[in-house]
C-alpha positions as CSV (number, residue, x, y, z in Angstrom):
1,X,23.6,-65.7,-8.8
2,X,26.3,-63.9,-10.4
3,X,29.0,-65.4,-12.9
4,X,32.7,-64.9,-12.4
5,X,33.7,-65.3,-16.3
6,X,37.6,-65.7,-17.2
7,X,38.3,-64.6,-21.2
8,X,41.6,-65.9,-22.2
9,X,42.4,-63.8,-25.5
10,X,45.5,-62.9,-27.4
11,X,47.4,-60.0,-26.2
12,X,47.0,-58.3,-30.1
13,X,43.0,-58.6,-29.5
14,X,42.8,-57.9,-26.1
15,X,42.3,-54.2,-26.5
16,X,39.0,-54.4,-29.0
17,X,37.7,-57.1,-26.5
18,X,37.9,-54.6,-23.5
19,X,36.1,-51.7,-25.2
20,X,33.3,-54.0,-26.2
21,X,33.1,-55.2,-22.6
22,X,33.2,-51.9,-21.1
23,X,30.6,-51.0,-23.0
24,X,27.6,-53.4,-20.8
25,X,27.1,-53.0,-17.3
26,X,29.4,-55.3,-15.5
27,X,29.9,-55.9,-11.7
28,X,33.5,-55.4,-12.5
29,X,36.0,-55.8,-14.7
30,X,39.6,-56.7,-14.4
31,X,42.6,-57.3,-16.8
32,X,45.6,-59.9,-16.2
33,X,47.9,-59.0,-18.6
34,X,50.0,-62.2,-20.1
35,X,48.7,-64.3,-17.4
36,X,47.8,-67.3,-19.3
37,X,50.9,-69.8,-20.2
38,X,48.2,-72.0,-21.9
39,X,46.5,-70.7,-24.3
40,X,48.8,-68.4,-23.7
41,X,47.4,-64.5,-23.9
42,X,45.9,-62.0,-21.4
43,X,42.7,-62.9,-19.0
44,X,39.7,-60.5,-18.3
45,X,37.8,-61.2,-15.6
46,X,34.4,-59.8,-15.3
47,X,31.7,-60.5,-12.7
48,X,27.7,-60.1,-14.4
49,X,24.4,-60.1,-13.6
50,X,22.4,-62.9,-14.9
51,X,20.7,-60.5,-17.0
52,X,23.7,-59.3,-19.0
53,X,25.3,-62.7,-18.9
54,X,23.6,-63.5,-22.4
55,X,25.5,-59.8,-23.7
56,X,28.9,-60.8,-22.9
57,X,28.4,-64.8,-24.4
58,X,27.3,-62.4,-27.5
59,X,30.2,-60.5,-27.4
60,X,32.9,-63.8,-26.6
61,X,31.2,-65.6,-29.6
62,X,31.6,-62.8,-31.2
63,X,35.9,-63.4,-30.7
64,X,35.4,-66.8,-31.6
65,X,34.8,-68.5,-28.1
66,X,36.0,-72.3,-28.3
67,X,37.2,-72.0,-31.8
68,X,40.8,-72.5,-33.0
69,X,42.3,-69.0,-32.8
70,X,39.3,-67.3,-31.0
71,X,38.7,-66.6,-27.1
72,X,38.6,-69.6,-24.1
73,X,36.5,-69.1,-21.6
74,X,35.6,-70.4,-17.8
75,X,32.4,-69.8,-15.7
76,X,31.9,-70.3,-11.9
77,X,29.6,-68.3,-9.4
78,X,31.0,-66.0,-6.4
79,X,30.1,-66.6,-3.1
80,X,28.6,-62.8,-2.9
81,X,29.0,-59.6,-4.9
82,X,29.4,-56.4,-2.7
83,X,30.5,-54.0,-4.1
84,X,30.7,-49.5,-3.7
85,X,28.8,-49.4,-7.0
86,X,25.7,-52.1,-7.3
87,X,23.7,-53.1,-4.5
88,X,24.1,-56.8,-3.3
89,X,22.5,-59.3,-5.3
90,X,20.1,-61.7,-3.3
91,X,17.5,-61.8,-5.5
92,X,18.6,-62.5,-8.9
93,X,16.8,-64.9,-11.5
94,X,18.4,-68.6,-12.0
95,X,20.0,-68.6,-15.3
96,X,22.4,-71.2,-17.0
97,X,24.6,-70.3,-20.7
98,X,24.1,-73.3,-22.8
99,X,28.0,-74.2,-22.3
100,X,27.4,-74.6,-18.6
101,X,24.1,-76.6,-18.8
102,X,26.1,-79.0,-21.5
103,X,28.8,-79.7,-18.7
104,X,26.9,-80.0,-15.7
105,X,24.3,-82.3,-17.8
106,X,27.3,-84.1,-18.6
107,X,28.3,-84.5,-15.1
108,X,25.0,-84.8,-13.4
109,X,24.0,-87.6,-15.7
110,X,26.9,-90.3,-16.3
111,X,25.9,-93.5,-14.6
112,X,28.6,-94.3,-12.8
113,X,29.3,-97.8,-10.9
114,X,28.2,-95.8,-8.0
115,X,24.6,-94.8,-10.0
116,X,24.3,-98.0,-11.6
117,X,24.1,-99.7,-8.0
118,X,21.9,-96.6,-6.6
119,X,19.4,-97.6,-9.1
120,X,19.4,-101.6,-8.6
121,X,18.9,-100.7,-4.5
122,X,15.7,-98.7,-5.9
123,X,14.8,-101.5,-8.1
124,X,15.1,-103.9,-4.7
125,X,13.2,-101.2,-2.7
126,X,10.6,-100.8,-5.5
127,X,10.2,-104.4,-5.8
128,X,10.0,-104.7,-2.0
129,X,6.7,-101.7,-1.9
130,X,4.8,-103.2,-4.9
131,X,4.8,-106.8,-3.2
132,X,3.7,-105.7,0.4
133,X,1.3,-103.2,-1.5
134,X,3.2,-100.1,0.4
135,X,3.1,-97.0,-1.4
136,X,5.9,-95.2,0.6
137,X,8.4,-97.2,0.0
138,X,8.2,-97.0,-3.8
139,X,8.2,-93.4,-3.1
140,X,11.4,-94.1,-1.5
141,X,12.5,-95.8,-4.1
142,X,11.4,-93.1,-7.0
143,X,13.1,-90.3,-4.6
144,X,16.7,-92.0,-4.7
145,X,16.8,-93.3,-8.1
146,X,18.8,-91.1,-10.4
147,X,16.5,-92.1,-13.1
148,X,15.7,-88.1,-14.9
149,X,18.9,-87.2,-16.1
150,X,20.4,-89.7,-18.7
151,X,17.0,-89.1,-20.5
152,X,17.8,-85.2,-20.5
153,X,21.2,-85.5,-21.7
154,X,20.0,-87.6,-24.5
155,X,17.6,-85.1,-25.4
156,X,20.6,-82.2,-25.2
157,X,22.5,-84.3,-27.4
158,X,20.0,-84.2,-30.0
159,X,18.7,-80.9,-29.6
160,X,22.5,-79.6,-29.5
161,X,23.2,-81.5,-32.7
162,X,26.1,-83.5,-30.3
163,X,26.4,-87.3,-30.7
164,X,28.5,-88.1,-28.2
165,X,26.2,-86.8,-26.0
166,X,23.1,-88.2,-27.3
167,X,25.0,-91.7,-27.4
168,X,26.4,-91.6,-24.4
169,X,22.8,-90.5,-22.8
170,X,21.6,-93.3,-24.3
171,X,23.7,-96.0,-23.1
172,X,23.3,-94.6,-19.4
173,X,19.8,-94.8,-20.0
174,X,20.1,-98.6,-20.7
175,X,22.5,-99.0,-17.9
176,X,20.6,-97.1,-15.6
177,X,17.0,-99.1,-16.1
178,X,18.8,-102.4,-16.5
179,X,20.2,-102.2,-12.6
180,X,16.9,-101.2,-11.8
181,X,14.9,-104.1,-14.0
182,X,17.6,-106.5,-12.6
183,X,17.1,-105.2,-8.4
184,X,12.9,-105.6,-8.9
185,X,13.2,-109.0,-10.4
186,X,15.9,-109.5,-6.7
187,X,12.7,-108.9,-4.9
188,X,10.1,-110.5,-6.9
189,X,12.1,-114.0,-6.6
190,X,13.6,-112.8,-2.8
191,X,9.4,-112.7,-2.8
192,X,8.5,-116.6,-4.3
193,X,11.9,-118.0,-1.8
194,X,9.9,-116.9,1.1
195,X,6.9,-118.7,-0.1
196,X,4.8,-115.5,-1.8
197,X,3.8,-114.3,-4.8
198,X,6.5,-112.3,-7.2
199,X,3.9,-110.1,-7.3
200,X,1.6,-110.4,-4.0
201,X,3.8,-110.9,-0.4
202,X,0.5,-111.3,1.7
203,X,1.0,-109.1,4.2
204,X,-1.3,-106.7,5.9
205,X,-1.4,-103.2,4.6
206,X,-3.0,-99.9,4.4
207,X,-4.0,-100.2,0.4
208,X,-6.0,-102.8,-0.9
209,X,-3.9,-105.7,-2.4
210,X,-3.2,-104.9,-6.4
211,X,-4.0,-101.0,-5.8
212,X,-0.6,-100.0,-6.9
213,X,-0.3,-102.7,-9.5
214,X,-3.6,-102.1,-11.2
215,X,-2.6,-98.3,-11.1
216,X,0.8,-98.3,-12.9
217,X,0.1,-100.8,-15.3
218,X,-3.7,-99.0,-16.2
219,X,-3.2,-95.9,-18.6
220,X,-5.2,-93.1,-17.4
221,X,-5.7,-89.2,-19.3
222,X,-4.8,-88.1,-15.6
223,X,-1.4,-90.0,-15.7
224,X,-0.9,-89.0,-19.2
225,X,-1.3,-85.3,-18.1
226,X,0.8,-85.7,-15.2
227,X,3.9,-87.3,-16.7
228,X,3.6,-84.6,-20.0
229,X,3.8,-81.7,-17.3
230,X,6.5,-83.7,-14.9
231,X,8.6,-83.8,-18.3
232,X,8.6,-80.2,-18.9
233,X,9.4,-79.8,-15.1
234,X,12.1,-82.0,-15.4
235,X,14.0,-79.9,-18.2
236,X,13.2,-76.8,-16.8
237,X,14.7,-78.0,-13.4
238,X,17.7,-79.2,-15.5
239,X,17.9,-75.7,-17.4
240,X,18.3,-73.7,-14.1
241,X,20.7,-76.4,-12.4
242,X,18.1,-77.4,-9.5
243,X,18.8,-80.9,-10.6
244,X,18.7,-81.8,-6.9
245,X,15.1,-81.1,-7.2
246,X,14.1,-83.9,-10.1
247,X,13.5,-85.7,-7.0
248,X,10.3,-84.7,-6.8
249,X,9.7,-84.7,-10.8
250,X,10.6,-89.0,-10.7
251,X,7.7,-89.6,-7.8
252,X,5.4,-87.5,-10.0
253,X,6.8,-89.8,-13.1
254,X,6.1,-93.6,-13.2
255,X,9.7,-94.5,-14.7
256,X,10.3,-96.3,-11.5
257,X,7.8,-98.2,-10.6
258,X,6.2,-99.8,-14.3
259,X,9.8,-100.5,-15.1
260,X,9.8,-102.6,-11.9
261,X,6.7,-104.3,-12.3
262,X,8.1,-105.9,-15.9
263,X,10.0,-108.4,-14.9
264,X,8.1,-109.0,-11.6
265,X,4.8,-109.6,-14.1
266,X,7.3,-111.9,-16.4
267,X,8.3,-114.0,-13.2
268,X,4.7,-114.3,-11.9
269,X,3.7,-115.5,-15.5
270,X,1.1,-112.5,-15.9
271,X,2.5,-111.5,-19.4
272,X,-0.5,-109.8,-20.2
273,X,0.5,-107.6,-16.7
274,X,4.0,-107.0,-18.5
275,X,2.9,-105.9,-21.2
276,X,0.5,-103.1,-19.5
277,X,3.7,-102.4,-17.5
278,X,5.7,-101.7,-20.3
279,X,3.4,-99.9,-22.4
280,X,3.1,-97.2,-19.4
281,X,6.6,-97.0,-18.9
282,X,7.2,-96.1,-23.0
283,X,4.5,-93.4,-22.4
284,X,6.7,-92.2,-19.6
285,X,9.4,-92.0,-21.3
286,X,8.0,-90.6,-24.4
287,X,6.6,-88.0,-22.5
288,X,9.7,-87.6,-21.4
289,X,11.8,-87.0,-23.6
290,X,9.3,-84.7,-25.5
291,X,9.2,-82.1,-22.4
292,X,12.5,-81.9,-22.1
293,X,12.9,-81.6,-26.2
294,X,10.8,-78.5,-25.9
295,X,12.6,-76.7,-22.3
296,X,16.2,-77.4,-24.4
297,X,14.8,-76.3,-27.5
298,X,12.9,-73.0,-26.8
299,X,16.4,-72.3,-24.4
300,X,18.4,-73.1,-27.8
301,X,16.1,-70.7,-29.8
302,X,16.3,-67.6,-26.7
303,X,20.5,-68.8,-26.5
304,X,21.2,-67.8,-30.2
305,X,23.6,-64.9,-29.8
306,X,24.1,-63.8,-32.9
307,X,25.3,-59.9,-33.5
308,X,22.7,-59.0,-36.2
């Protein structure tokens, strides 16, 4: 879509500003003059394609966007763009400035109270398919745990040079996998109360009993393959703000359910299990975080927006 972009500048640099800007090929450009009590100064307002929307962050760095004495700035996308000079745009190319993937990475990832308890329910509902040997409700429980994006703002952080954001990615990350450690280890002793293996609930089902078990805690090429490629479609998902969609990227993933079977293994007494268990979940998240380190960094390396 579009972008809407406000430019807050002082009134004696406004003029310079607008000839650059009238120099690309914007939707449309319009001047508030003094409009702004804080920072105080003029707004322009220009509406831009995605594929000029790299130009005018060239040109706004150029005035010293975000720095003391330079240019503010604020994004958002229209509704639609109709206008008596450019055609509608309906089929435009996803794109996201490094600023706006920063604060909706920022936003989309915080565990809240509200995530930290999302995530022990999938742990419980993980917990729950792993004992009765039921495949679609771990895929339940992959498809509602927010589990993708503390590991890509940690990643951000570091590729951004930001620790703040690297930190705080990694605390969400511990307080995101600790709710669901803590909601699979609910089910595996929910599981021995009602007389069953933490591990095995003896119930008729449609897989062999183990299948799933011996699966996540076994590391394959195949699995290796598939998490490396789920990584990099989890950044690139994050680049265009389709975060909605990493969804699909934590079923493809095995975050979920190894992490679960570790302390289900641990109360069972299967060490040896846990161990498996844990090793594949490191190689999940190692793959991980390396896909996502390479989507953020070749979009750092195409972002640069320098003048020369």
């Amino acid at each position: 879509m579009p972008r809407t972009i406000s430019l807050t500048i002082a009134v004696d640099r406004r003029a310079d500003l607008l000839a650059e800007l009238s120099e690309l090929s914007l939707l449309s450009l319009r001047l508030h003059r003094e409009a702004s009590v804080k920072p105080p100064g003029d707004v322009i307002e220009v509406e831009v394609a995605n594929e000029t929307l790299r130009d005018v962050m060239r040109v706004a760095d150029h005035y010293g966007l975000g720095r003391p004495g330079g240019l503010s700035m604020s994004t958002s996308e229209p509704l639609s763009v109709i206008s008596t000079t450019d055609q509608a745009h309906t089929r435009e190319r996803g794109a996201m400035t490094w600023e706006e993937l920063e604060l909706s990475m920022g936003s989309d990832s915080t565990m809240t109270s509200e995530k930290v308890l999302v995530m022990g329910i999938a742990g419980v509902i993980a917990g729950i398919g792993i004992v009765s040997d039921a495949l679609h409700i771990v895929v339940g429980a992959m498809v509602i745990a927010p589990g993708f994006q503390p590991f890509a703002r940690f990643v951000l952080g570091l590729v951004n040079g930001n620790p703040p954001s690297w930190k705080g990615g990694l605390l969400d990350i511990g307080r995101a996998y600790a709710a669901l450690v803590a909601g699979s280890a609910i089910a595996a002793v929910l599981a021995w109360l009602l007389g069953a293996s933490p591990l095995d609930a003896d119930v008729s089902g449609y897989l062999a009993t183990g299948t799933l078990v011996d699966y996540w805690t076994t590391l394959t090429w195949t699995g290796v393959v598939v998490g490396a490629v789920a990584g990099v479609c989890g950044g690139l998902l994050m680049s265009i703000n389709r975060t909605v969609l990493t969804a699909g990227v934590m079923v493809a993933l095995a975050l979920v359910p190894t992490a679960s079977l570790v302390p289900m293994a641990m109360l069972a007494g299967n060490f040896t299990m846990a161990g498996s268990a844990l090793l594949r979940f490191l190689v999940e998240v190692a793959l991980v975080l390396l896909g996502s380190a390479l989507v953020f960094g070749v979009k750092r390396y195409l972002d640069r927006r320098s003048l020369t």
